[in-house]
C-alpha angles and dihedrals in degrees: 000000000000091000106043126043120229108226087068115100124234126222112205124037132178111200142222109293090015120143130197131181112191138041116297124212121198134176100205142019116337128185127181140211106159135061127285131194103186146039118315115202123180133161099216129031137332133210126176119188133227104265082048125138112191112173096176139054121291119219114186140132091245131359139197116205123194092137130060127284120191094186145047128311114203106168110153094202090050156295129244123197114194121206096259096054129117118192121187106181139047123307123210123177146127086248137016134187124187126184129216111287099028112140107203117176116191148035120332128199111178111166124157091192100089091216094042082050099044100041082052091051098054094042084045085045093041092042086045096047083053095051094048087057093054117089 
């Protein structure tokens, strides 16, 4: 896990054969096992696991992806990709690291200087917000 150390706790964990319906909000790590069909927010760090299931955005500082994600990652500090994720949706991050078999399908901003960064995410968020709009 290049972004998080380990010796850190996290506070909120769903486990293995879990299933949630419905946006979650943390403040805090979060690390997830189970299967999610909404939004995860955190302020801190993500990490899905491997038998992870994620259908909805993903908001965090940093985030850690071995499972599959079907929605958008947008994590400022960086973005791991494991060998086993599948991400099916946009990426948008300061740094970004994929191993060998990711499949990543979708937009990618991945920008260290913090203007060149911030000037792309609000042209990627206005451009998205028109295209939303368009039937």
């Amino acid at each position: 896990m290049a972004f998080a150390s380990d010796t850190i706790s996290i506070n909120t964990v769903i486990g293995s054969g879990s299933s949630i319906s419905g946006d979650i909000r943390v403040n805090g790590r979060l690390r997830i096992d189970g299967d999610i069909d909404g939004n995860l927010e955190t302020t801190s760090n993500i990490y899905v696991g491997e038998a992870s299931r994620i259908h909805g955005n993903i908001v965090a500082l940093s985030a850690v992806i071995e499972g599959i994600v079907i929605g958008n990652i947008t994590a400022p500090k960086g973005i791991t990709l494991l060998s086993s994720s599948a991400v099916i949706g946009d990426v948008t991050t300061k740094r970004l690291q994929v191993e060998e078999n990711v499949i990543l399908h979708g937009h990618c901003i991945s920008l260290k200087n913090e203007d060149d960064y911030n000037r792309a995410t609000n042209e990627y968020l206005e451009k998205s917000a028109i295209r939303s709009k368009v039937v």
